[in-house]
C-alpha positions as CSV (number, residue, x, y, z in Angstrom):
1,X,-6.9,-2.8,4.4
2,X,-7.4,-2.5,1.2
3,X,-8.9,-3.8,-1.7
4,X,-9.3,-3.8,-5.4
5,X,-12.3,-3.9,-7.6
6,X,-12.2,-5.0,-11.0
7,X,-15.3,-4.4,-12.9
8,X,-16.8,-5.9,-16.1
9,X,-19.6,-3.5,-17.1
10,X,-22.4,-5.4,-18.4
11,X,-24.3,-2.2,-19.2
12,X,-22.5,1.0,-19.0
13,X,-26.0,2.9,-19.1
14,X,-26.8,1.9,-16.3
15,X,-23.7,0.7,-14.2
16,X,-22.1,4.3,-14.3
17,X,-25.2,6.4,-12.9
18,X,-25.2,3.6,-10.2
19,X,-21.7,4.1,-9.5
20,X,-22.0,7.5,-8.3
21,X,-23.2,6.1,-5.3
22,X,-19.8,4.5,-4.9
23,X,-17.7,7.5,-5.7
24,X,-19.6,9.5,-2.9
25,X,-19.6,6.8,-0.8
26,X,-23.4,6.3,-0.3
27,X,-24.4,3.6,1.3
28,X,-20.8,2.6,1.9
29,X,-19.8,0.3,4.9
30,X,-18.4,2.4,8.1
31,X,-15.0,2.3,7.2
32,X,-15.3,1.9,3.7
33,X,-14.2,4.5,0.8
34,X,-12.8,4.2,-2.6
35,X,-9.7,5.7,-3.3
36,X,-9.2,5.2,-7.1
37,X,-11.3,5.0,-10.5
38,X,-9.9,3.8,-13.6
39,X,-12.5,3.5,-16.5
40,X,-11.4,1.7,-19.5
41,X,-11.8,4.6,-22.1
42,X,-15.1,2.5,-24.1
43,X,-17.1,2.4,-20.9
44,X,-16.3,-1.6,-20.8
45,X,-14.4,-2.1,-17.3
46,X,-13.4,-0.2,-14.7
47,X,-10.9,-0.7,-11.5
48,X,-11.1,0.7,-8.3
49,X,-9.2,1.3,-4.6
50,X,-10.3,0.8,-1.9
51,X,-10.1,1.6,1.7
52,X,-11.9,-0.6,4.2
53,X,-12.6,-3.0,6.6
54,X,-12.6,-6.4,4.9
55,X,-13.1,-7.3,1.4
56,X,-17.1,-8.9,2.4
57,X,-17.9,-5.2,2.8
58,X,-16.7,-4.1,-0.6
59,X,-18.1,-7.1,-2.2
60,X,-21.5,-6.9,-0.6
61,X,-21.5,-2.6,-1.3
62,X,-20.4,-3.3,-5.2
63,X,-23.0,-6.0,-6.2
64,X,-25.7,-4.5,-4.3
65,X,-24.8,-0.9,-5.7
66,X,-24.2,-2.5,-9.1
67,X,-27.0,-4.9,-9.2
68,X,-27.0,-7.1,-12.7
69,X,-25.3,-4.3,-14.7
70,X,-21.3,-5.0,-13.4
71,X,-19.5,-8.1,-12.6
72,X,-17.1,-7.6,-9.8
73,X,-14.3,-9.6,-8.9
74,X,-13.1,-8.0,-5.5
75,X,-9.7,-9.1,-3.8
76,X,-7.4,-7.9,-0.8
77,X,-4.3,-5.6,-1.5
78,X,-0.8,-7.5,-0.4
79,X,0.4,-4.4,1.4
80,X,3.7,-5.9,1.5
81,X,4.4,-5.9,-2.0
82,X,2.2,-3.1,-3.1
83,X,3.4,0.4,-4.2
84,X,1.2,3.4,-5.7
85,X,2.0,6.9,-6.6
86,X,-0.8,9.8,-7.6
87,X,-0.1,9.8,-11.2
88,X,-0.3,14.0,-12.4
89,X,-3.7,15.2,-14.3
90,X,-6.0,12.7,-11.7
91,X,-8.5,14.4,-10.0
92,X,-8.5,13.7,-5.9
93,X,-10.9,11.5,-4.8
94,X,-14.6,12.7,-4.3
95,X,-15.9,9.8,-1.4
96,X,-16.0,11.8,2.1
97,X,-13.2,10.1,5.1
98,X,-15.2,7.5,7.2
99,X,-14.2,5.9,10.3
């Protein structure tokens, strides 16, 4: 499945060295891998893709990556009605395949 993040940074100091974890996947649920990172261009939110097993694992590897300095609000793709396309000048994804 997957599932979308959307991120309030409470404190970009410290929420962005802490999501590193998240782009590389450490820590990550089996399963679990994100896909896309959008920053909002002042550091304030952020959204992101992801690939996993249930929206619990997300939520759980978010807040406890995160801690105090994000909100998260964390909700389940409609696959059905969905559609995506690699927009040009995005780099690929750095989090490693995990099954």
């Amino acid at each position: 499945m997957y599932v979308v993040v959307q991120h309030q940074i409470v404190n970009p100091a410290t929420a962005y060295p802490r999501g590193q974890a998240l782009m590389s996947g450490t820590g990550a649920p089996d399963g679990t891998r994100v896909l896309q990172f959008f920053p909002h261009v002042d550091g304030s939110a952020a959204m992101c893709l992801y690939e996993t097993k249930s929206v619990g694992d997300v939520q759980r590897f978010v807040d406890t990556t995160l801690g105090d300095s994000s909100i998260n609000i964390c909700y389940e793709v409609d696959s059905e009605k969905a559609f995506a396309d690699r927009p040009l000048g995005l780099k690929q994804s750095p989090a490693p395949v995990t099954h």
